[in-house]
C-alpha positions in Angstrom: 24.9 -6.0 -0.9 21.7 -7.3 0.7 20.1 -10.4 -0.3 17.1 -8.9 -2.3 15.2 -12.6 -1.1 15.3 -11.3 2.1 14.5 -8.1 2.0 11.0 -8.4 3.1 12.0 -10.0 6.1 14.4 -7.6 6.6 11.6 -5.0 6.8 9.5 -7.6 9.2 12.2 -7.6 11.5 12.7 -3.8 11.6 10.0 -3.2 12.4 8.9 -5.9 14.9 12.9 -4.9 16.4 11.4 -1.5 16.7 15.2 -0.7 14.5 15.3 2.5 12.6 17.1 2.4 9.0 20.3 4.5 10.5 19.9 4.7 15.0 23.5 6.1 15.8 24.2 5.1 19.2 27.7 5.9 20.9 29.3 7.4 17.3 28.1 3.8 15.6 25.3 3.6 12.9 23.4 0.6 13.7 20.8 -1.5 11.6 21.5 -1.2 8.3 19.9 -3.7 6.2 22.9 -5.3 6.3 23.2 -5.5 9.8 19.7 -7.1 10.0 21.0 -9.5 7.5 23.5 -10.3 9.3 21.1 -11.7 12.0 19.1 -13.3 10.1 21.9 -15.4 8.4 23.2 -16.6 12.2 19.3 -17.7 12.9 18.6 -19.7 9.9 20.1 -22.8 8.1 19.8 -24.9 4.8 17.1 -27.1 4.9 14.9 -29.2 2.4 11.3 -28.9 3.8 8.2 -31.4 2.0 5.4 -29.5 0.3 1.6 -30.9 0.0 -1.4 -29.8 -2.5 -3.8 -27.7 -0.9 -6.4 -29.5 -2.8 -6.9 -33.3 -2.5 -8.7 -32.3 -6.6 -6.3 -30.0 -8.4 -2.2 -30.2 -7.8 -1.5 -26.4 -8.9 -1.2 -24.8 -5.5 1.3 -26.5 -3.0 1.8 -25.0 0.6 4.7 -25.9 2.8 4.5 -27.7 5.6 6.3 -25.1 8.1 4.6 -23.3 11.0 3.7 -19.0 10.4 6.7 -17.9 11.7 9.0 -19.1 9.6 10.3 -17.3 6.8 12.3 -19.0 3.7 14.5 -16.8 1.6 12.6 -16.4 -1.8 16.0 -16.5 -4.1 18.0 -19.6 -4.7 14.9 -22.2 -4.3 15.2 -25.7 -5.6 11.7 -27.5 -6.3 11.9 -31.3 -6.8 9.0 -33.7 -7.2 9.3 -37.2 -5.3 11.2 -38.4 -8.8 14.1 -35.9 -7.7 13.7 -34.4 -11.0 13.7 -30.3 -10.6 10.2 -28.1 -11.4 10.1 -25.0 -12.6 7.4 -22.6 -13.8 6.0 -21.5 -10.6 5.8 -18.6 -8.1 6.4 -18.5 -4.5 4.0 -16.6 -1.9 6.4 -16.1 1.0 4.0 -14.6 3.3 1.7 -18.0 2.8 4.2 -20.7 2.3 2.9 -22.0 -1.5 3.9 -22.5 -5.3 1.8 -22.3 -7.6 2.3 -23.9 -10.8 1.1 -23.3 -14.2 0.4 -26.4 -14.9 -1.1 -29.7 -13.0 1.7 -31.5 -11.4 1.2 -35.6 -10.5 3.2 -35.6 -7.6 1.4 -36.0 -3.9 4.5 -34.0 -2.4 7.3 -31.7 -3.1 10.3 -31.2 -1.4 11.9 -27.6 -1.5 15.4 -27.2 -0.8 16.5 -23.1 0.5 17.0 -21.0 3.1 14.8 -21.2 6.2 14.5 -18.3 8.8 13.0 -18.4 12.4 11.8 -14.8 12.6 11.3 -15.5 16.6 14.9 -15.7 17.3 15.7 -13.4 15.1 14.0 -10.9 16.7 15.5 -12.3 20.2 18.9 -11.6 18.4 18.3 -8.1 17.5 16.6 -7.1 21.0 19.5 -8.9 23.3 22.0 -6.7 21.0 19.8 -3.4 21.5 19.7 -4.4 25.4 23.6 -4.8 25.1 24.0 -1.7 24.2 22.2 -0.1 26.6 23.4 -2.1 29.5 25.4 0.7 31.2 22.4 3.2 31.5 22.0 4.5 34.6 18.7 6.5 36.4 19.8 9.5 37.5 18.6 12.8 39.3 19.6 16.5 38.9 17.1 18.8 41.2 13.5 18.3 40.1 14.5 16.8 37.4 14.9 12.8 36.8 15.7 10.8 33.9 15.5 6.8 33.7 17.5 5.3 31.3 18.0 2.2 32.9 14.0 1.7 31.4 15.0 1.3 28.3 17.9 -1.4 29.1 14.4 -3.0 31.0 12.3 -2.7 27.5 14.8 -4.6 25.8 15.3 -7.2 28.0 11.5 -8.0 28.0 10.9 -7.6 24.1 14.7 -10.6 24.2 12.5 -12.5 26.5 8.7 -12.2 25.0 10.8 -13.7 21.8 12.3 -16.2 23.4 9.6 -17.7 24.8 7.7 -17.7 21.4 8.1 -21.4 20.1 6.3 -23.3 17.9 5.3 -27.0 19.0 7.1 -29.6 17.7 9.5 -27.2 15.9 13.5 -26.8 17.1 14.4 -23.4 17.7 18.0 -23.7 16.9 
């Protein structure tokens, strides 16, 4: 069963993977949500990450202080205040890294404690596997007719490498 906390970055990845719901490739069915998982649970790690108030007036709205690309997995988050005392009563806005609170909180920071994913090498993970697979393709010529598989094998490469060069200063990749 698939983490439902990730399921939106399982869709993210997908799709930036170029990974259809069920490719069969050699007699295998490949990507299944739990495939993509899969990756994403080898790219990320357990982390506790500090949270500031948007707003220097109001302490409602806290973002986190991550870069774009990196996702956290919405289910099993721990809020604390600088007291170490847990928070709850809020909501968390995965695409734009914030809580929001119902009510005014007095701490200057928060620390949240979860599951963080770098998307980037996730999707380096998923397009090394795709190039992988398609390693032994061959170009190949029958008459006047030609077909280049080896391309593809070359697509893959270059989508594992355009993701592997995306890094985010100041940030470790792995």
């Amino acid at each position: 069963m698939v983490d439902i906390g990730l399921q939106p970055l399982i869709n993210y990845v997908r799709e930036r993977g170029q990974a259809a719901v069920a490719e069969v490739f050699d007699g295998v069915t490949y990507w299944t949500d739990a495939q993509i998982e899969d990756i994403l649970l080898r790219t990320g790690q357990d982390v506790s990450i500090k949270a500031r108030p948007v707003s220097r007036f109001t302490k409602v709205v806290y973002r986190l202080d991550i870069p774009r690309f990196y996702w956290f997995n919405a289910t099993g988050l721990i809020v604390r205040d600088e007291n170490e005392v847990v928070l709850s009563g809020w909501t968390f806005n995965a695409q734009q890294g914030t809580f929001t609170f119902l009510t005014e909180k007095t701490s200057a920071y928060l620390f949240v404690e979860g599951f963080l994913v770098q998307t980037f090498a996730s999707l380096e993970l998923l397009w090394e596997e795709k190039a992988n697979q398609r390693s032994h393709y061959v170009n190949f010529r029958g008459g006047h007719n030609a077909t280049n598989l080896a391309q593809e094998w070359e697509h893959c490469d270059k989508m594992r490498m355009f993701y592997a060069s995306k890094v985010v200063k100041g940030w470790k990749r792995r």
